[in-house]
N, C-alpha and C positions, 0 to 999 in steps of 0.2 A: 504494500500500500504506500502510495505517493506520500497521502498523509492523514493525520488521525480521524478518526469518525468513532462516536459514539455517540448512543440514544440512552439516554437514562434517566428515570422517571421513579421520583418519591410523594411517597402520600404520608405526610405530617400531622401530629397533632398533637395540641398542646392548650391547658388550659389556663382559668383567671385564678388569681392567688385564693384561695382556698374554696376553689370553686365556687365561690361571690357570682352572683350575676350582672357583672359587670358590662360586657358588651352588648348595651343595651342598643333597644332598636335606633336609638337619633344617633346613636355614632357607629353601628355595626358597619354602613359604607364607607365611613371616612376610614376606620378600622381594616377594611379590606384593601382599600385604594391603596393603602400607605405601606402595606405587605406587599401588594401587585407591584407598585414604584418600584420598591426596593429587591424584589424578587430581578426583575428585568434592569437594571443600575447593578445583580452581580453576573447577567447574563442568563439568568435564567425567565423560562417562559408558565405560566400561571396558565394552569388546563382550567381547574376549579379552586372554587374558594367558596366555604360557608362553615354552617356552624350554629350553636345555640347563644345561649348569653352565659353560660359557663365554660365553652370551650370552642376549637378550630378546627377543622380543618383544611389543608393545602395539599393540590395535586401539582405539580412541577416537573418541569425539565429541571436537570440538573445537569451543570457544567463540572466536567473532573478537574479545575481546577479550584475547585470551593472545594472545605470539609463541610460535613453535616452539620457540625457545631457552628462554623460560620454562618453559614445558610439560614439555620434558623435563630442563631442569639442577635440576625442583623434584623429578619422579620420582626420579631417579638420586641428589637427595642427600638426601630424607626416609629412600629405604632406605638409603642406606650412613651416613646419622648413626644408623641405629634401629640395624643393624648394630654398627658399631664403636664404640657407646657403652651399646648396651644388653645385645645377646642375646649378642654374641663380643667383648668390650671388647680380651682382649686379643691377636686375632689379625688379621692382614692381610685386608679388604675395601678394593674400590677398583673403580669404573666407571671406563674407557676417556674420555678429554674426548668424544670425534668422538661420531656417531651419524648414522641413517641413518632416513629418513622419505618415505613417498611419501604421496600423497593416495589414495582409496581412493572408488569412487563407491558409492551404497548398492545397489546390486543387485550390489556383488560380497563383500559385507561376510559373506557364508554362508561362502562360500568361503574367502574369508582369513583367518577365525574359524576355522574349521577346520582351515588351514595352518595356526597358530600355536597351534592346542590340542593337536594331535599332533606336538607336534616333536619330543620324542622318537625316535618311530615312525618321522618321516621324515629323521632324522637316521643313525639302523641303516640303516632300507633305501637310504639314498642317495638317497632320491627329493626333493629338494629345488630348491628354486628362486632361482638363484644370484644374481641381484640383491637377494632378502629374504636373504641369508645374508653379507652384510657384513662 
């Protein structure tokens, strides 16, 4: 090969400091926007994004020149510094340290996209899948 190719796709998640329901609805977009920015400013691309108001999750390209750790301690603190200095300066936001990430091959990337746009939905009905529910 001339030169490098890879496809690599993670499904993240991560929640609010003690599962508080913090990402409430008037900031859940600013909240996502500021993840998507900063996902795509490390080179990576944003499949899906959603979530309840206690936690996230993220489907992504992932570039191999990030670690995991970067990738996501740079998500979780662009939105909680755009958060708690810009939109809510003077109320409690705070992401959890831990977080949870599996690799994701590309032919199931409909499907997980999908898990993670209706979580809501799948959070009422209980239909959920307890390893992405962290």
């Amino acid at each position: 090969m001339q030169r490098n190719f890879t496809q690599l796709y993670l499904h993240c998640i991560w929640a609010t400091w003690d599962r508080l329901p913090l990402t409430t609805p008037d900031i859940k977009d600013i909240v996502y926007a500021a993840i998507i920015k900063e996902c795509q400013q490390l080179g990576c691309t944003v499949i899906a994004i959603g979530g309840i108001a206690d936690h996230i999750h993220l489907l992504t390209s992932f570039t191999p020149t990030l670690t995991i750790s970067e990738l996501i301690g740079k998500a979780k603190g662009s939105s909680s510094h755009l958060i708690t200095h810009e939109i809510k300066p003077n109320e409690f936001f705070k992401w959890q340290g831990g977080y949870g990430v599996f690799t994701v091959s590309q032919n199931n990337l409909d499907q997980i996209g999908n898990y993670i746009r209706n979580q809501p939905a799948h959070h009422n009905q209980k239909n959920l899948i307890s390893q992405w529910e962290i």
